[in-house]
N, C-alpha and C positions, 0 to 999 in steps of 0.2 A: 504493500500500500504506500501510496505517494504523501508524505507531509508537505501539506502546502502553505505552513507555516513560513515555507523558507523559499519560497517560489515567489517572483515579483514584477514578473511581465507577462502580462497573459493576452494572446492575440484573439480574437474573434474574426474567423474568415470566412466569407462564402466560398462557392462552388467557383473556380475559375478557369483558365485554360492553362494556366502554368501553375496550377494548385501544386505539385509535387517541389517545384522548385523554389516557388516562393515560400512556401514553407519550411526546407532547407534553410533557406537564404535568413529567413527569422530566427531561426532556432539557433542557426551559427553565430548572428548578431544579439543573443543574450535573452529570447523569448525563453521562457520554459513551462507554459502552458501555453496549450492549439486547442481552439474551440472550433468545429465545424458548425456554420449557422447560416440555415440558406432558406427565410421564409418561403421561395415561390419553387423553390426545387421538387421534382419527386422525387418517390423513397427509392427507385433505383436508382438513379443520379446520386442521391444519397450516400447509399449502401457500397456501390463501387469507388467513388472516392474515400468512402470513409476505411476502406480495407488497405487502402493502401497509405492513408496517413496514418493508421493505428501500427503498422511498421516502422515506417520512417521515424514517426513521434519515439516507438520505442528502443529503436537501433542510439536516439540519440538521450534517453531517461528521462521524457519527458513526458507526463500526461497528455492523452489523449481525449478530448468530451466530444460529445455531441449534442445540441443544442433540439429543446424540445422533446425529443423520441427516445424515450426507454426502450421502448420493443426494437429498433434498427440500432443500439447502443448494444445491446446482451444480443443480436447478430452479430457484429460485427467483433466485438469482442472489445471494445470500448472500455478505460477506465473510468468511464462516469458518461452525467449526463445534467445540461443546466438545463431548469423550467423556471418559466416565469410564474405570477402568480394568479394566471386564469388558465397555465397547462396541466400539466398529469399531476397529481399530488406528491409531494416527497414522498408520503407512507406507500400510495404504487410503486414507485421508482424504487424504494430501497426493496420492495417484495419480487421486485423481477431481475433487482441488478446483484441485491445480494448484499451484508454489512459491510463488506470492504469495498466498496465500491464509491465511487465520488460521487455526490450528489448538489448540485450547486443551486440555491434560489435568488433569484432577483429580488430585488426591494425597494420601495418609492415613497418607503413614506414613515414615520414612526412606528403607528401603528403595523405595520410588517415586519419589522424588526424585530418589536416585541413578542410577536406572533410567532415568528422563524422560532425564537428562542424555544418553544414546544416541539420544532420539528428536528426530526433527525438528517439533519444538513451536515454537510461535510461544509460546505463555505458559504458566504453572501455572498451577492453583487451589490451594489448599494450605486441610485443615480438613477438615470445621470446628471454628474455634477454642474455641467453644461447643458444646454438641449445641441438634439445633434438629431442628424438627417436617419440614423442609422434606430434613432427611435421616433419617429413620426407623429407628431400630434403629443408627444411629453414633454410637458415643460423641467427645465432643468430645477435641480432640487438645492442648487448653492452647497458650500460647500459645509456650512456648518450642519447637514444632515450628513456626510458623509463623517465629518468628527462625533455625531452622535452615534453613527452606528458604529464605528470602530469602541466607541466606550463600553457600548450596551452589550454586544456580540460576543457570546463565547467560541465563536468561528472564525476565523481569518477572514477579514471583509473585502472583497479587491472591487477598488472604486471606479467606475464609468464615466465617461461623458468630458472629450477636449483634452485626451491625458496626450500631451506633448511635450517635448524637452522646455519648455517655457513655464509648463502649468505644472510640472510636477515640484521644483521647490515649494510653493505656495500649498498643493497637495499636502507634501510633507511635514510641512509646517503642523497643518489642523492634523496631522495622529495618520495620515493614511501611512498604510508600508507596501501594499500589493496594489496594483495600476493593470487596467486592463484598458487597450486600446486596439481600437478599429480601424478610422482612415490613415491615420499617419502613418500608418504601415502599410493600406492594401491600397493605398491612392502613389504610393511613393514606386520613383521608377528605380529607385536604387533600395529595396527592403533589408536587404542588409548592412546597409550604412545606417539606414534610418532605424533600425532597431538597436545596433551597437550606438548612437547617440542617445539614444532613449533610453537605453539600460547604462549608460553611463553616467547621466544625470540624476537616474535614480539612485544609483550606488552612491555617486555621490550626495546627495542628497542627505540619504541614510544612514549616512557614514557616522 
């Protein structure tokens, strides 16, 4: 089982055409969590890239999730699986995936947080701290929710929304330690430079 205690960049990717490489390219630049998350994808599109990053991820010790779907997670052989809080229930997700298995919930609001704390989560999400295109129609939650869930959490909380080499001191500042980021990796033509600045500023950061 993976501690992800100690894990501090975490990618969220869809389905893309250089999925194998760009996700190399991340992981060698200091990601070490890969979320596959592809709202308008089907489950076979799904299923065969996710076999194949469930290797790579592992050839490099890095969790592997998939976003939404327990049941194409425990296909594929996945170590976990993130839901938000209108998808599968943790308590499904931990009965199909199993106790050791990752189970990651999203979170928007206090009341969720306190709530999670009942559930058998392996991690939050908490955000996003910005609004962003990558959640549509949410407004951004500031950052002093993300300092409240890192208080309240008995789970490792990895924070959403505008995590960039600029936002993450300021991050850091209010308690965050884990940063999960979308465009600034999967919009970037060089993803391995942009992930090595990224996890550089955090280390330092954290330092």
């Amino acid at each position: 089982m993976f501690d992800l205690s100690t894990r501090r960049l975490y990618v969220c990717t869809p389905l893309r055409d250089d999925l194998l490489d760009f996700t190399r390219d991340v992981i060698e630049g200091g990601v070490d969590i890969v979320q596959l998350r592809d709202k308008d994808a089907d489950a076979r599109d799904i299923l065969a890239a996710a076999r194949n990053l469930v290797t790579l991820c592992h050839d490099h010790d890095v969790p592997f999730i998939l976003n939404d779907r327990p049941d194409l997670a425990l296909e594929v052989g996945a170590d976990g699986v993130h839901v938000g809080q209108d998808d599968a229930p943790v308590s499904l997700c931990r009965r199909l995936l199993g106790p050791e298995a990752i189970v990651g919930l999203s979170t928007h609001a206090e009341k969720e947080v306190r709530a999670a704390r009942q559930e058998n989560v392996t991690y939050l999400s908490a955000g996003p701290v910005n609004a962003t295109p990558t959640k549509p129609g949410r407004a951004g939650t500031g950052v002093e929710y993300a300092t409240y869930a890192q208080n309240i959490s008995t789970s490792p909380v990895f924070v959403t929304g505008g995590v960039t080499p600029e936002t993450v001191p300021l991050l850091a500042a209010a308690g965050v330690r884990h940063f999960v980021v979308v465009r600034y990796l999967t919009t970037s033509a060089h993803p391995r430079d942009a992930a090595f600045r990224l996890r550089e500023a955090i280390d330092s950061a954290l330092a």
